[in-house]
N, C-alpha and C positions, 0 to 999 in steps of 0.2 A: 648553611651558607648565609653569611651575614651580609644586609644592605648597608647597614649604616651600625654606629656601635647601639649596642644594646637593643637591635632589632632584628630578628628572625623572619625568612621565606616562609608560609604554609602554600604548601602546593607539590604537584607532582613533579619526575623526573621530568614530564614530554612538556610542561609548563615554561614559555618562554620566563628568564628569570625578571624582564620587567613588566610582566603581567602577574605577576605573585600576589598575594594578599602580604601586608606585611602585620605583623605585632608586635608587643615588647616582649621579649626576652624573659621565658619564668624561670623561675631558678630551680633546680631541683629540690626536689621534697627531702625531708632528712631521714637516713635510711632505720628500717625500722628496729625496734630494737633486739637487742637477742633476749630469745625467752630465757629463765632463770632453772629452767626445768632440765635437770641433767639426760643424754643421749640414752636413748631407749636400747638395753641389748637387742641388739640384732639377730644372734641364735637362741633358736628354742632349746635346741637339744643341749645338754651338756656332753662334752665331749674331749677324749685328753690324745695327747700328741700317739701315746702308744698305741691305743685305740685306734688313731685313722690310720697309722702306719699298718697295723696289724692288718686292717681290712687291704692292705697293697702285697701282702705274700702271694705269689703263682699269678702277677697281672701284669700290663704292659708297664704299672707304674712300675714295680717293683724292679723290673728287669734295664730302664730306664734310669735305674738310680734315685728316684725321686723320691726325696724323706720331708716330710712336715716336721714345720719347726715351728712355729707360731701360731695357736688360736687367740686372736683379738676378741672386743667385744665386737667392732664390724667388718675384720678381716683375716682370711686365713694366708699364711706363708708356706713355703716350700721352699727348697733348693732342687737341684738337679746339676750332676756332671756334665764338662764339658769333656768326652772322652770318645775312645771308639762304638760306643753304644749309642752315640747322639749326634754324632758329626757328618756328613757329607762328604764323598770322595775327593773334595778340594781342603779337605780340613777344617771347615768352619760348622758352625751350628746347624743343623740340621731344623729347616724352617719347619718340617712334622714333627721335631722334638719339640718346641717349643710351643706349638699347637696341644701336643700331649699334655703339657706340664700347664698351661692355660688351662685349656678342657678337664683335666681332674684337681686342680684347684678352684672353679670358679662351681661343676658340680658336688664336688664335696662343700664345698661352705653353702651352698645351694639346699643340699639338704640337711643343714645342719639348721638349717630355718623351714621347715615342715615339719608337722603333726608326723607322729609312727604310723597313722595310718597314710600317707602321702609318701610318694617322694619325686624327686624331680630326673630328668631327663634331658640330653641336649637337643634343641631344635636347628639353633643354626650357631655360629663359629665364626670371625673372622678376625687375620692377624695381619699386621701392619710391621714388618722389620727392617728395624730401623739402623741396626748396629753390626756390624761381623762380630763375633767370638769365636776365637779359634783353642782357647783352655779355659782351665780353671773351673768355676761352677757358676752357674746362673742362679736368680732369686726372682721367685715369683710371688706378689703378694694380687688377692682376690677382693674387692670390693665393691656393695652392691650400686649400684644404679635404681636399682631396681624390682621389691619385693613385693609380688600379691600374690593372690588365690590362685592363681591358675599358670602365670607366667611368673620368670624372674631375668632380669640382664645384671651380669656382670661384669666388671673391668678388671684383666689381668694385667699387670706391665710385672716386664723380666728385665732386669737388669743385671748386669757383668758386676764380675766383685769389683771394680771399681766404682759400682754404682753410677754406670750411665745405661739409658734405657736402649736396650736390647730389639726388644720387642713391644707393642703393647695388641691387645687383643678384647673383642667383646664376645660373651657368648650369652645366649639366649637359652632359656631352660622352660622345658613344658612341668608342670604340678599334675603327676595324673597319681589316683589310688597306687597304693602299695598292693601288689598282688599278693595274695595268701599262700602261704609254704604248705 
């Protein structure tokens, strides 16, 4: 809130505004610069489209329609149909399909960033829908938020083949040991 040009209130909201302190006006600092150092890949593992589809034969993805189409260096993609495998008795998306398609894209790229001896797990889930679809196919790409040792958050958004957002979704993943076969 300005008193006069080129002077700024410091004080609180419950501070009557003429009992303020006033000062002058700093200008913002100039924003720092971008390091030169190119984006750090984000999976460890290497890993090819065949391969995670493969790992979806006999599971809900699979039966869902849901094929990988994209490993990024920081994001993976999917589609998923918009059909009688995914829809809702009113004809539109089915708000658990779309949690499905979230949840095994944000854990698959989840462990595509852990050690073999690790892998990750979901802790919690939540989705935000924003759009009806009532055909065609969805696309859901996976990017992190957030990678460490123990936890990771991802951000799913699904979008209509028209590319307006569908859904968007966070899910949170626990790092525990890989159990031994």
């Amino acid at each position: 809130m300005e008193a006069r040009s080129g002077l700024r209130y410091r004080g609180g909201m419950n501070t009557p505004p003429d009992s303020r302190a006033v000062s002058p006006a700093i200008p913002p600092a100039d924003p720092p610069a971008e390091a030169a150092t190119p984006p750090r890949r984000l999976f460890r593992r290497s890993a090819t489209l065949d391969h995670l589809n493969s790992l979806s034969r006999d599971t809900a993805i699979e039966a869902l329609g849901i094929v990988f189409t994209e490993i990024g260096e920081n994001h993976l993609k999917a589609t998923m149909p918009v059909d009688g495998r995914t829809v809702q008795p009113y004809g539109l998306l089915h708000g658990g399909s779309s949690v499905l398609l979230a949840e095994t894209l944000g854990s698959s790229a989840g462990n595509l960033c852990v050690d073999e001896d690790s892998m990750c797990v979901g802790l919690e889930i939540n989705a935000n829908h924003l759009r009806a679809v009532r055909d065609g196919k969805v696309t859901g790409i996976a990017t992190a938020l957030h990678v460490g040792g123990r936890t990771q958050v991802w951000e799913i958004r699904i979008k209509d083949a028209r590319g307006r957002l569908a859904c968007i979704s966070r899910l949170t993943l626990a790092v525990v040991p890989r159990p031994q076969v």
